[in-house]
BANUVO-983674 format. One line per field, with one value per residue: y, x, z of N, C-alpha, C, CB in turn; residue in three letters. Coordinates in Angstrom, 3 decimals, always signed. Atoms other than C-alpha are relative to their C-alpha. Last residue first. Glycine has a CB too. Layout:
N
n.py	Y, ...
n.px	X, ...
n.pz	Z, ...
ca.py	Y, ...
ca.px	X, ...
ca.pz	Z, ...
c.py	Y, ...
c.px	X, ...
c.pz	Z, ...
cb.py	Y, ...
cb.px	X, ...
cb.pz	Z, ...
res	Ala, ...
***
This chain:
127
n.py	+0.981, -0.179, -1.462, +0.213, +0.648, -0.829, -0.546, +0.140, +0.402, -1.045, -0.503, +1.085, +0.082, -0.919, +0.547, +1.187, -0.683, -1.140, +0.520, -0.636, +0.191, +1.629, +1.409, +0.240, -0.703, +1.306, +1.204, -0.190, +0.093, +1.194, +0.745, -0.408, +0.605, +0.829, -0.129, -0.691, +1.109, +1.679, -0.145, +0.142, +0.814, -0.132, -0.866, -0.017, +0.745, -0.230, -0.264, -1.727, +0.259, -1.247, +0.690, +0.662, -0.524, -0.821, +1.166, +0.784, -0.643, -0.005, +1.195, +0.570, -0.871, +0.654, +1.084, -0.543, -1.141, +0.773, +0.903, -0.918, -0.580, +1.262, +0.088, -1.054, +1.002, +0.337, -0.782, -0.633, -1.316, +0.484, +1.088, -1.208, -0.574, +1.092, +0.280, -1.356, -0.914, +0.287, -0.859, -1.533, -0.401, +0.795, -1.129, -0.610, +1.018, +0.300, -1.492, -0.785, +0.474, -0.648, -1.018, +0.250, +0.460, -1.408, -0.973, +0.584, +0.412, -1.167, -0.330, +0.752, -0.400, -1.178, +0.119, -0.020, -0.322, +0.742, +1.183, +0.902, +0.499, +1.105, +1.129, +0.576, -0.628, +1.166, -0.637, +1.096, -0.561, -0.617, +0.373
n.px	+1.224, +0.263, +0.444, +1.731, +0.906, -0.498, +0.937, +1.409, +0.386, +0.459, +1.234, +0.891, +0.276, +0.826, +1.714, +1.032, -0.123, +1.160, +0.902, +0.952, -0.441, -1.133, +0.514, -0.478, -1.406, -0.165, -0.519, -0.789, -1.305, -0.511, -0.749, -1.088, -0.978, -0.156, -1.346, -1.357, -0.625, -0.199, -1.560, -1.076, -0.675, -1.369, -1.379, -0.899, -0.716, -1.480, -0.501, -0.083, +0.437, +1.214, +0.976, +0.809, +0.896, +0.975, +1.047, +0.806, +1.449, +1.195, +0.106, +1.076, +0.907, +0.735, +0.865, +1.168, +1.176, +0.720, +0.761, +1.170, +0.814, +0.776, +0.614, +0.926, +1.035, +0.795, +0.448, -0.783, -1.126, -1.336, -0.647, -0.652, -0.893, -1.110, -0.647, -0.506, -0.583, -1.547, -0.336, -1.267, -0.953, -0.892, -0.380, -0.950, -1.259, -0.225, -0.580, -1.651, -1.006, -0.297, -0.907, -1.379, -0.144, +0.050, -1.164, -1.433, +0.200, -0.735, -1.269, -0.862, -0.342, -0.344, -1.650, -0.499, -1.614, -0.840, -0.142, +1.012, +0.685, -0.880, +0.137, +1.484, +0.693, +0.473, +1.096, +1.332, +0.896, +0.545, +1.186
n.pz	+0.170, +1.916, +0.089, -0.356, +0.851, +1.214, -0.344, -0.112, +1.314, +1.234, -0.065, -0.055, +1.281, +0.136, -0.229, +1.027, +1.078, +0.245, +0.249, -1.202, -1.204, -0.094, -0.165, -1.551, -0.491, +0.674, -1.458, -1.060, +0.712, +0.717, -1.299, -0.237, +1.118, -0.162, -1.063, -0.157, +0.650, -0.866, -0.773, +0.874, +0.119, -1.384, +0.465, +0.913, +0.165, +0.681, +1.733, +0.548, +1.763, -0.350, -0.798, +0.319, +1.446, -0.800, -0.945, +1.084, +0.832, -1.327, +0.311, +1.606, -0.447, -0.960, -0.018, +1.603, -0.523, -0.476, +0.627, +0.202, -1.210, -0.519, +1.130, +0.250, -0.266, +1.209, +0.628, +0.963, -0.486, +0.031, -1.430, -0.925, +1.062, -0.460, -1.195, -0.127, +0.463, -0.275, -0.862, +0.333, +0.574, -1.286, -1.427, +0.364, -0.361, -1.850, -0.201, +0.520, -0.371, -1.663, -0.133, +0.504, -1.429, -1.425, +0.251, -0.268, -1.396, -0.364, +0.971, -1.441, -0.916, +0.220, +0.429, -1.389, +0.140, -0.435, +0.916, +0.548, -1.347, -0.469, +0.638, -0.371, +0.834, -0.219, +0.284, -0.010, -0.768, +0.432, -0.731
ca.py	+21.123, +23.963, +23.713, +20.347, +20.429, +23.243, +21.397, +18.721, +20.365, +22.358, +19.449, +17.672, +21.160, +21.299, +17.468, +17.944, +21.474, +19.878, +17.345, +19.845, +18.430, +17.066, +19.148, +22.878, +24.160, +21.809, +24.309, +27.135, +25.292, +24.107, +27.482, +29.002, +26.139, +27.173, +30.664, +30.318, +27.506, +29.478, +32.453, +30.371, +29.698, +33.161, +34.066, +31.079, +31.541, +34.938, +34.263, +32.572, +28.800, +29.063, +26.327, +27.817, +31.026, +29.826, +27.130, +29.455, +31.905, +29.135, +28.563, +32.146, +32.245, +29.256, +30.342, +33.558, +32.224, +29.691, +31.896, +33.962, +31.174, +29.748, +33.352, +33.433, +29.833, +31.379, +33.365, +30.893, +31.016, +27.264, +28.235, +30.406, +27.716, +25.143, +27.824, +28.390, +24.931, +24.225, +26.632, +25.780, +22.129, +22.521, +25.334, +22.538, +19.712, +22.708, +23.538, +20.209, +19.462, +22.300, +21.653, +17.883, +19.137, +21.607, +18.761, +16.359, +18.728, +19.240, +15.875, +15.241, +18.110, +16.508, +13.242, +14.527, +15.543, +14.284, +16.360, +18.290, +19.044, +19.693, +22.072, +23.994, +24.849, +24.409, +26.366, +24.920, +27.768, +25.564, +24.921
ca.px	+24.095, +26.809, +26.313, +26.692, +30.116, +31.621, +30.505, +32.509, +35.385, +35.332, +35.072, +38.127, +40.092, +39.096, +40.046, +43.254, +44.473, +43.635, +45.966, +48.684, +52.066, +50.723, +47.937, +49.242, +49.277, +45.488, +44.596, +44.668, +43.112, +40.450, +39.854, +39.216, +37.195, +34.872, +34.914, +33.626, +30.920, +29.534, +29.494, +27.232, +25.659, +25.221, +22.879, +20.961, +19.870, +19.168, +15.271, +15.433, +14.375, +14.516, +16.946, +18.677, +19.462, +20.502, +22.740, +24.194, +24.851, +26.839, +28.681, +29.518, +31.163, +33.257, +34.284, +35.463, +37.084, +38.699, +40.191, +41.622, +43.436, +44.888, +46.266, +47.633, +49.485, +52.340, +53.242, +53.557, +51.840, +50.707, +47.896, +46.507, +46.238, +45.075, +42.168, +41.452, +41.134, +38.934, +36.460, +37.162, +35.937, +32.988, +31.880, +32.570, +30.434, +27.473, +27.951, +27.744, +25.047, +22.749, +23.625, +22.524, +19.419, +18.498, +19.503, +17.142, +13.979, +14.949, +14.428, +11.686, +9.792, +10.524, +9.671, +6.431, +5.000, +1.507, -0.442, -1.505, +1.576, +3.544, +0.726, +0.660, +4.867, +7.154, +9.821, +12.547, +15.476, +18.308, +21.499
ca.pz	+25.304, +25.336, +29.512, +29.553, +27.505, +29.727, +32.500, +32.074, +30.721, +33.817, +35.715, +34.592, +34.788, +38.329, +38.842, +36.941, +39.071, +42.359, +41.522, +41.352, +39.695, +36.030, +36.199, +36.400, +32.627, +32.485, +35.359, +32.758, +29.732, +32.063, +33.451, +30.059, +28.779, +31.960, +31.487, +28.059, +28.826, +31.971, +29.309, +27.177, +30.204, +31.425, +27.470, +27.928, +31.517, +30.832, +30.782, +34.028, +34.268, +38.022, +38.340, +35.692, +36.859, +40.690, +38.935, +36.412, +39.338, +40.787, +37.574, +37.042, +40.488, +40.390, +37.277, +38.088, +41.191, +39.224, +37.094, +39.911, +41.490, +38.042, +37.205, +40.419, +40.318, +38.648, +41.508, +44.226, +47.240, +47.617, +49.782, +46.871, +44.316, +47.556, +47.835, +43.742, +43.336, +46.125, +44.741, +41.499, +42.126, +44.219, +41.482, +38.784, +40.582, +40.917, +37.216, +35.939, +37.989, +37.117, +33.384, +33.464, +35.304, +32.528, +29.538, +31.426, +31.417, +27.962, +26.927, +29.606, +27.337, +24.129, +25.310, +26.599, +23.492, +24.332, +22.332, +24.633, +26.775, +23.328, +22.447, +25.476, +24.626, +27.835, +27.493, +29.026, +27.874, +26.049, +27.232
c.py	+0.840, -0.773, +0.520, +1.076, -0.339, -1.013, +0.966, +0.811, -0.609, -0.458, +1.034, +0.489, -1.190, -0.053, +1.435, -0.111, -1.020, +0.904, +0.693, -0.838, +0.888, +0.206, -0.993, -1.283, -0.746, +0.382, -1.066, -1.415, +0.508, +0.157, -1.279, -0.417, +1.019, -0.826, -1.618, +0.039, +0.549, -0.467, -0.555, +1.062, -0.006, -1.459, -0.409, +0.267, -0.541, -1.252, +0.272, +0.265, +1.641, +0.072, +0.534, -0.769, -1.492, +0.582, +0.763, -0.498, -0.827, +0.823, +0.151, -1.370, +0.368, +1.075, -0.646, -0.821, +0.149, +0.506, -0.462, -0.596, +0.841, +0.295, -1.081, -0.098, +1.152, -0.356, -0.433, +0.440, +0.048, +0.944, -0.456, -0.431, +1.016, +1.057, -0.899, -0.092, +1.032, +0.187, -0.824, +0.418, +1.549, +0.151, -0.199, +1.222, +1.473, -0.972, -0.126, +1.063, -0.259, -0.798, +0.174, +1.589, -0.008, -0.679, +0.869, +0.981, -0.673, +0.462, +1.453, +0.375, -0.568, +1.062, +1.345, -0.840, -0.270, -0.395, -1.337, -0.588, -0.535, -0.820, -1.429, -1.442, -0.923, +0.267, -1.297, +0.724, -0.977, +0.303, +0.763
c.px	-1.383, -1.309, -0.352, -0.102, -1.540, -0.731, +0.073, -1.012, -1.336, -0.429, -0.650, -1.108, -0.871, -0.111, -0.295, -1.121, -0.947, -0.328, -1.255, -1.020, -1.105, +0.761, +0.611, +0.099, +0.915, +1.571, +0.646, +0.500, +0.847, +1.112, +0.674, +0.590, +1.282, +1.286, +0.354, +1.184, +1.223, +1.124, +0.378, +1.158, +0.668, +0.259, +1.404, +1.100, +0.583, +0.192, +1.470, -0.082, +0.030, -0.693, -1.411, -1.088, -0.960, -0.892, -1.200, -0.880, -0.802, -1.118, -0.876, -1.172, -0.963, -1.162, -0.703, -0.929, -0.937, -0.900, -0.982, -1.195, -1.036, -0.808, -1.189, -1.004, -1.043, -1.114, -0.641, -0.590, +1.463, +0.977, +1.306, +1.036, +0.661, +0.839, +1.590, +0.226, +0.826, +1.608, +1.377, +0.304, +1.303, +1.643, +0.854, +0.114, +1.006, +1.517, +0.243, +0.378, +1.024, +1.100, +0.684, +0.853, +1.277, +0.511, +0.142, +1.279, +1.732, +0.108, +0.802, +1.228, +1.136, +0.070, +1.043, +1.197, +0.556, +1.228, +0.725, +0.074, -1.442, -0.758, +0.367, +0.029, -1.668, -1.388, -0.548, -0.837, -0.942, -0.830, -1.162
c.pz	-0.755, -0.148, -1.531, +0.013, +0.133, -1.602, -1.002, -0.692, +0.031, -1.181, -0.528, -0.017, -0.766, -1.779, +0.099, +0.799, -1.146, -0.825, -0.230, -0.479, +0.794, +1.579, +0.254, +0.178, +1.461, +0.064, -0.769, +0.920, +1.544, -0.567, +0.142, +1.207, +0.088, -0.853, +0.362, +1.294, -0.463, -0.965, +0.865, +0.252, -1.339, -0.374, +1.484, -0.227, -1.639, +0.112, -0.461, -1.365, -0.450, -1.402, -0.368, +0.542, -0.852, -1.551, +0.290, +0.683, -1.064, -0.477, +1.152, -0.080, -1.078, +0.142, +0.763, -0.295, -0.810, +0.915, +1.212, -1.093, -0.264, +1.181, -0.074, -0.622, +0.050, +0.274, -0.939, -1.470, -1.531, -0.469, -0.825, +0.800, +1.358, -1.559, +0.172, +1.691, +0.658, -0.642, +0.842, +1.021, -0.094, -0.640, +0.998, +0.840, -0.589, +0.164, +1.616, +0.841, -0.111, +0.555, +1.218, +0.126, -0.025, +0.931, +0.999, -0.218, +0.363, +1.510, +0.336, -0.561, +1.043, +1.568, -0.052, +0.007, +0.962, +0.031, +0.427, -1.316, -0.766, +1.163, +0.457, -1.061, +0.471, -1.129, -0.977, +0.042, +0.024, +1.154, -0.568
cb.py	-0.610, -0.921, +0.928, -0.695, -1.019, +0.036, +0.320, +0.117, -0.928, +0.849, +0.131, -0.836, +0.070, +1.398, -1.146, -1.766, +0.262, +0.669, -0.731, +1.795, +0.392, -0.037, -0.399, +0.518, +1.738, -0.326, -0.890, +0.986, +1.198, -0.469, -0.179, +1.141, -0.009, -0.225, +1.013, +1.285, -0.633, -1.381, +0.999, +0.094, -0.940, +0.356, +2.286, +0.332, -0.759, +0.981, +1.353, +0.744, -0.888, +1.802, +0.185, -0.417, +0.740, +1.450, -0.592, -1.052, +1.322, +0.755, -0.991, -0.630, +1.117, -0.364, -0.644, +0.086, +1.408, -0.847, -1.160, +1.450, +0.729, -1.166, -0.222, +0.842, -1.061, -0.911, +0.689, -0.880, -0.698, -1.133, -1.772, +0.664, +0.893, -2.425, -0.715, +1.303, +0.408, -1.102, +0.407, +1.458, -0.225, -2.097, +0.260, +0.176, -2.017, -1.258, +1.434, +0.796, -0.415, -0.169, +1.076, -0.650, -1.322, +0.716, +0.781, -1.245, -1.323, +1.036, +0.104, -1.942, +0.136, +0.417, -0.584, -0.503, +1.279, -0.505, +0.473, +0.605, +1.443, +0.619, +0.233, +1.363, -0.146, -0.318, +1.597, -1.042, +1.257, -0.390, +0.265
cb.px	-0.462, +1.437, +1.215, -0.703, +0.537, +2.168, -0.060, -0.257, +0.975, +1.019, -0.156, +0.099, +1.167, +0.546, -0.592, +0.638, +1.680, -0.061, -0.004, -0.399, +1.559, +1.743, -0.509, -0.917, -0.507, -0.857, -1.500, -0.799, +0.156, -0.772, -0.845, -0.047, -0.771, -1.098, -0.456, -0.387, -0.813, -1.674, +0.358, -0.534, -0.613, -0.510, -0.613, -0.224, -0.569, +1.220, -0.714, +1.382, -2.018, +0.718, +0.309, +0.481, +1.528, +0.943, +0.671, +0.644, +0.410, +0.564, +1.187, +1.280, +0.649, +0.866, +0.363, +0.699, +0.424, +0.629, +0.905, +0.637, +0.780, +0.954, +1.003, +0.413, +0.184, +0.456, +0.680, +1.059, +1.036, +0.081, -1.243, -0.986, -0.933, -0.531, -1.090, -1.179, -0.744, -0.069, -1.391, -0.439, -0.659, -0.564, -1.069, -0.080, +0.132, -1.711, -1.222, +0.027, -0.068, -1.410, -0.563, -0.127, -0.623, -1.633, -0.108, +0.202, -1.510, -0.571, -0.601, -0.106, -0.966, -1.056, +0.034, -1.043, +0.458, -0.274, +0.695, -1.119, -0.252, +1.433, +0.557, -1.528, +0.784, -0.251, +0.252, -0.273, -0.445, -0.353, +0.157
cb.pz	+1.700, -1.262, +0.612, +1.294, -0.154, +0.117, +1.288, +1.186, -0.586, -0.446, +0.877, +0.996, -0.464, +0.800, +1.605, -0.307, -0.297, +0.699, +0.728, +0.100, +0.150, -1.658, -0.842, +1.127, +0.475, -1.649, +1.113, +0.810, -1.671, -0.921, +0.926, -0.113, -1.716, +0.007, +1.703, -0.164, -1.110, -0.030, +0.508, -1.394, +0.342, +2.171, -0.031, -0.525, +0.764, +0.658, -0.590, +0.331, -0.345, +0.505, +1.525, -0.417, -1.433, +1.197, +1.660, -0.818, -0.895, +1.582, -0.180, -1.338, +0.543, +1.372, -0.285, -1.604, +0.216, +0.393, -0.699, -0.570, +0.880, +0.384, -0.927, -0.475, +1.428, -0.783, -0.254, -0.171, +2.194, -0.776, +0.603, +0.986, -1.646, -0.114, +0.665, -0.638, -0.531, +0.065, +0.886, -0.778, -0.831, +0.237, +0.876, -1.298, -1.155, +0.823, -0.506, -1.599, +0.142, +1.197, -0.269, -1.756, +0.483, +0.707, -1.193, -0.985, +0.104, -0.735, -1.654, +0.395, +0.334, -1.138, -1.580, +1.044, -0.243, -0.107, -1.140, +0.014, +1.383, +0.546, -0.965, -0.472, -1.712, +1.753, -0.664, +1.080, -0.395, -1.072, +1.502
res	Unk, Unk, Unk, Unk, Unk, Unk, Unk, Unk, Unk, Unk, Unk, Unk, Unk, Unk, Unk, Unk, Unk, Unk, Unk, Unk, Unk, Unk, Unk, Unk, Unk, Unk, Unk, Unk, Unk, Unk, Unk, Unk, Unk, Unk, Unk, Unk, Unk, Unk, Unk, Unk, Unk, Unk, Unk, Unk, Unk, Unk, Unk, Unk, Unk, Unk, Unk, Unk, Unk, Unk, Unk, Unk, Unk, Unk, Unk, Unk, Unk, Unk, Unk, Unk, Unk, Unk, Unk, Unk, Unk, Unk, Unk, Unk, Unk, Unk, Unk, Unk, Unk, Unk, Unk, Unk, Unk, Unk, Unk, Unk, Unk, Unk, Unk, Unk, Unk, Unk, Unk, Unk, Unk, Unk, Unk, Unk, Unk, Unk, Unk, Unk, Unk, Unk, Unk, Unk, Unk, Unk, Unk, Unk, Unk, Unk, Unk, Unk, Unk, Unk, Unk, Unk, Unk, Unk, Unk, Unk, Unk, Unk, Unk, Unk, Unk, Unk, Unk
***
């Protein structure tokens, strides 16, 4: 994701592709990251709830990520100056929660629609 920085020129010259362009990429993040928060956080509840050991690993992930991914939101909205640097760890923890839940997928649904959304958001976030 890039930082929307909004150059004078661009605004007077009538660059305004370029801005909507990155305008779009910022939104596209926020709603990646918001569908992949919803995601982990259920996740990581129905990991716990089913109490067995392997599913740990998958529970704490998704914490992580769910909690990265919310801050993303609150950073990019805002157009922070870290938002760069937390979504290209967004896009790390995200491709690590994915591979995890992808382990689980074939008998925890809630494992394929977190890893679904990770990958999502893991590709709007690189953007």
């Amino acid at each position: 994701m890039q930082t929307l920085v909004v150059n004078i020129d661009d605004i007077c010259n009538g660059n305004y592709a370029k801005i909507n362009h990155m305008i779009m990429i910022n939104e596209q993040c926020i709603a990646a990251c918001m569908a992949c928060f919803l995601e982990c956080e259920k996740c990581s509840i129905s990991c716990i709830n089913i109490g067995e050991r392997e599913q740990t690993k998958c529970a704490n992930l998704c914490r992580d990520c769910a909690d990265i991914c919310a801050l993303c939101v609150k950073l990019c909205a805002r157009d922070s100056a870290y938002a760069d640097a937390l979504c290209k760890i967004c896009v790390t923890a995200c491709n690590a929660c994915a591979e995890e839940c992808a382990k689980h997928a074939s008998h925890n649904d809630h494992c394929a629609k977190c890893a679904a959304a990770c990958k999502a958001c893991a590709i709007a976030c690189a953007a």
